[in-house]
Biotite code that builds the C-alpha atoms (Angstrom):
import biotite.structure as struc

atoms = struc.array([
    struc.Atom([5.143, 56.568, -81.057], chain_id="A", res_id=1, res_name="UNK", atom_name="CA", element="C"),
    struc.Atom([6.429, 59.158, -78.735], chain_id="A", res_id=2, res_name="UNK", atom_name="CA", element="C"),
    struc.Atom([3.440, 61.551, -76.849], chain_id="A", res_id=3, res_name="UNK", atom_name="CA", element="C"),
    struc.Atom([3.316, 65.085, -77.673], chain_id="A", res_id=4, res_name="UNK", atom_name="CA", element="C"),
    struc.Atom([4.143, 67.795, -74.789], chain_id="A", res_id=5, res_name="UNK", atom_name="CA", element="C"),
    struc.Atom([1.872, 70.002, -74.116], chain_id="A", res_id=6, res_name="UNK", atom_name="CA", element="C"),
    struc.Atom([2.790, 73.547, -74.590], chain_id="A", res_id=7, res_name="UNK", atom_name="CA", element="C"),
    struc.Atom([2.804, 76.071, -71.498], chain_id="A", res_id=8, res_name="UNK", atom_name="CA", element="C"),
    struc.Atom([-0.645, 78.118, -71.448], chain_id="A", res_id=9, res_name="UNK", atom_name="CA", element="C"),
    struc.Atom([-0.465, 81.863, -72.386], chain_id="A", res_id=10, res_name="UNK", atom_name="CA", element="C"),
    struc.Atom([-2.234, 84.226, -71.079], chain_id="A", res_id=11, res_name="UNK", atom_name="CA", element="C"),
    struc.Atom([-3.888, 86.637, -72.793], chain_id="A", res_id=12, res_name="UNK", atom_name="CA", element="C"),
    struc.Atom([-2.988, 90.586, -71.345], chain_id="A", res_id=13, res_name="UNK", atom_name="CA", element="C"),
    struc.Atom([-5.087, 92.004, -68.947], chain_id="A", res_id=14, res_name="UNK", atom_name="CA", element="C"),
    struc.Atom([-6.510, 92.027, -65.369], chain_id="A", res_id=15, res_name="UNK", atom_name="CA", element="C"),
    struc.Atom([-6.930, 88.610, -63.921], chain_id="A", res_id=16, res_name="UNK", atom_name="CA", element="C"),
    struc.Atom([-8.452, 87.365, -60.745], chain_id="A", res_id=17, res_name="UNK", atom_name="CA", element="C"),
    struc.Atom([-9.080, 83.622, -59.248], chain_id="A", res_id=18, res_name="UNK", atom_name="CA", element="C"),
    struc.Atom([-12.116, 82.442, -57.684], chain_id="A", res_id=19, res_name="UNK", atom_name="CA", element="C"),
    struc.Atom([-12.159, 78.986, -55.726], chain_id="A", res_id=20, res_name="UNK", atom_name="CA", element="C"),
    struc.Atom([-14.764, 77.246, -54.252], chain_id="A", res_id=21, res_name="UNK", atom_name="CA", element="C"),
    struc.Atom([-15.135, 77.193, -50.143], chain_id="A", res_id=22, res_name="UNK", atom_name="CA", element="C"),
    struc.Atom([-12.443, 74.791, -48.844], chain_id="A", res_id=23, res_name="UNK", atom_name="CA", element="C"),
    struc.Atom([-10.489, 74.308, -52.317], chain_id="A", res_id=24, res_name="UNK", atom_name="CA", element="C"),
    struc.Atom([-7.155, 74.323, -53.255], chain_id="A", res_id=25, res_name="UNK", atom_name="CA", element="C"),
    struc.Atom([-7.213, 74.800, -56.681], chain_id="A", res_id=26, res_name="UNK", atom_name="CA", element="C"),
    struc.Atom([-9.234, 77.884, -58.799], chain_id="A", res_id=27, res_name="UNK", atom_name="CA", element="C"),
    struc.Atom([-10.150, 79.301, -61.866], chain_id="A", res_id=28, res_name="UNK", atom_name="CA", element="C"),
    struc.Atom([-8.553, 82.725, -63.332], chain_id="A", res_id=29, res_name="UNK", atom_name="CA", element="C"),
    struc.Atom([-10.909, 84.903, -64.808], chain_id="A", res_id=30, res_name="UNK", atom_name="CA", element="C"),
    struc.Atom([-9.783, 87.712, -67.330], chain_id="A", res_id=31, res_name="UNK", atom_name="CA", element="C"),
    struc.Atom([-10.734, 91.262, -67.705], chain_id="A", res_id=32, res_name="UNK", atom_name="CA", element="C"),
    struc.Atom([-9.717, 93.676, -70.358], chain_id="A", res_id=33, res_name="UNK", atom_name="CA", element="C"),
    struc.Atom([-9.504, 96.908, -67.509], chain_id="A", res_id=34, res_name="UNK", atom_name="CA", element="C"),
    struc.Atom([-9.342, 97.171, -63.797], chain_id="A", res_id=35, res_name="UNK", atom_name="CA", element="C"),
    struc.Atom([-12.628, 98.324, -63.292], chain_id="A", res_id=36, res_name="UNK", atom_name="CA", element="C"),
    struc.Atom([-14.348, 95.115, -64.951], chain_id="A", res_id=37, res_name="UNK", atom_name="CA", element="C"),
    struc.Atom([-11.945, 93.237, -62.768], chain_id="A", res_id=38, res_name="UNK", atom_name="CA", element="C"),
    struc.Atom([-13.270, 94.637, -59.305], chain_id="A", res_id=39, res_name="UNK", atom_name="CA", element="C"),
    struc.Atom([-16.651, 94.304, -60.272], chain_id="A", res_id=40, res_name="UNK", atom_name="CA", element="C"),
    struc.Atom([-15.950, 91.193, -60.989], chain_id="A", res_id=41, res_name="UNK", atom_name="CA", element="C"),
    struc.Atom([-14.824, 90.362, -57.612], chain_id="A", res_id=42, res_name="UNK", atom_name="CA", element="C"),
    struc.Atom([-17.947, 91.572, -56.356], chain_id="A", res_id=43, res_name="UNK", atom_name="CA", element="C"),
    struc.Atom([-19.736, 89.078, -57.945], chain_id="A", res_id=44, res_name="UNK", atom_name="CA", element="C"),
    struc.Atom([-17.887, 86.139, -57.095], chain_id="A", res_id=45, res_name="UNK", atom_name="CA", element="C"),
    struc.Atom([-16.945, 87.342, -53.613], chain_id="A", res_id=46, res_name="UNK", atom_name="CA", element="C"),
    struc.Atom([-20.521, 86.564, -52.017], chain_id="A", res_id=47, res_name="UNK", atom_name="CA", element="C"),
    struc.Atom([-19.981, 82.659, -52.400], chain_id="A", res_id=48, res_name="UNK", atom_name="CA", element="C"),
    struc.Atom([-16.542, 81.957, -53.337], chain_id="A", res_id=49, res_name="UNK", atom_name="CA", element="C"),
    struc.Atom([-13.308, 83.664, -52.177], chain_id="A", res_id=50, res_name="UNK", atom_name="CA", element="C"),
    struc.Atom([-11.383, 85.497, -54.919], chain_id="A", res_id=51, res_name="UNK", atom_name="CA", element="C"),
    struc.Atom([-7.911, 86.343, -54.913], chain_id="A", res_id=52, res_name="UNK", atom_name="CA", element="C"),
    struc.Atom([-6.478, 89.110, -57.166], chain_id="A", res_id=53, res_name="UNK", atom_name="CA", element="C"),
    struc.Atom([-3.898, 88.160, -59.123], chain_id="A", res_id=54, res_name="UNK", atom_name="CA", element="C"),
    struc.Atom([-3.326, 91.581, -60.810], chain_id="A", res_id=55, res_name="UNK", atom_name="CA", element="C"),
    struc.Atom([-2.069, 93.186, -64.436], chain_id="A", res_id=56, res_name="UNK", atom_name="CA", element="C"),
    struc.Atom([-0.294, 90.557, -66.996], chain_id="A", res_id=57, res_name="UNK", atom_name="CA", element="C"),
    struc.Atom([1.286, 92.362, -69.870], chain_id="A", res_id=58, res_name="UNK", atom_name="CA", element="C"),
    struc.Atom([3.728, 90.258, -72.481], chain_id="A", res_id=59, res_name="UNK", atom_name="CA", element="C"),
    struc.Atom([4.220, 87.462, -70.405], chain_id="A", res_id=60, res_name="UNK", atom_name="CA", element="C"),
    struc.Atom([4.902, 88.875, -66.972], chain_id="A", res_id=61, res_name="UNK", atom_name="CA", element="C"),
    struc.Atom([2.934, 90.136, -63.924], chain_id="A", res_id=62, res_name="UNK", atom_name="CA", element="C"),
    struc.Atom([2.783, 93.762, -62.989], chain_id="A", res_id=63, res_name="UNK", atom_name="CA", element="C"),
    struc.Atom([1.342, 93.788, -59.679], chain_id="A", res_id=64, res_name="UNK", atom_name="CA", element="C"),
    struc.Atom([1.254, 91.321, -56.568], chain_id="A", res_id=65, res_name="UNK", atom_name="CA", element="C"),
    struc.Atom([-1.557, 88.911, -55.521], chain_id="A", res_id=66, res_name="UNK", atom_name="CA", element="C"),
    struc.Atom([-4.024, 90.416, -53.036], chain_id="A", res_id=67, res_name="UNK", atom_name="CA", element="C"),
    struc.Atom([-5.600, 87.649, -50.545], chain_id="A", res_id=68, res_name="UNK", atom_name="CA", element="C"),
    struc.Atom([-8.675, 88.059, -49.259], chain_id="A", res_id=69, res_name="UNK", atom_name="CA", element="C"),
    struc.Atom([-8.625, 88.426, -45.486], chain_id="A", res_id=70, res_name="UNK", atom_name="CA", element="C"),
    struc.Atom([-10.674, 86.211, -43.819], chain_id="A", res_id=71, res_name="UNK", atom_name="CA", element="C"),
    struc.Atom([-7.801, 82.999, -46.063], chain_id="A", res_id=72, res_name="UNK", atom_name="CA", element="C"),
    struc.Atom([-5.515, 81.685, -44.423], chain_id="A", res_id=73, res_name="UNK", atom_name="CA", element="C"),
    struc.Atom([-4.235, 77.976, -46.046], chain_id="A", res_id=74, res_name="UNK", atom_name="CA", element="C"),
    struc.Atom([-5.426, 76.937, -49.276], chain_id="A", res_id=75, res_name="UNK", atom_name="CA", element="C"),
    struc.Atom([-9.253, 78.416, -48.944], chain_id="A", res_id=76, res_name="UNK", atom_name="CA", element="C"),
    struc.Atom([-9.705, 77.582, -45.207], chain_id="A", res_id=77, res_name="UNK", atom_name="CA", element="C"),
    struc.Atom([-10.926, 80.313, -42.820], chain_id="A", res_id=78, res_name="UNK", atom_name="CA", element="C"),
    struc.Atom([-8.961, 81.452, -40.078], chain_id="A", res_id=79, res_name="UNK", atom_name="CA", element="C"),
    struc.Atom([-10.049, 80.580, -36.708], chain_id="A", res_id=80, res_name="UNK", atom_name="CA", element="C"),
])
């Protein structure tokens, strides 16, 4: 029997940040209906965790560019 493929993950529209731990690669998004939801959810996650902003997804496609926090540099190391 031949394995099924997995289908490509939609996401839902909205305003969508991700938040990795200290020193990781890899991140969770995080969804918000409006932009204001979205930065105060940044300034929850921002005291322990950096959080990039990923911006507006509407039917399929992003609106707006990733914002990087400033003190990243590679993959969630600081800059020395």
């Amino acid at each position: 029997m031949a394995k099924l493929q997995a289908a490509p993950r939609v996401l839902k529209d909205g305003f969508y940040i991700e938040v990795c731990s200290l020193g990781s690669k890899n991140g969770i998004k995080i969804s918000t209906i409006n932009k204001e939801e979205m930065l105060k959810a940044k300034k929850l996650y921002e005291q322990n965790k950096y959080v990039i902003i990923l911006g507006e997804h509407r039917n399929g496609k992003w609106l707006s560019e990733k914002i990087l926090p400033e003190d990243v540099h590679d993959h969630g190391r600081k800059k020395k």
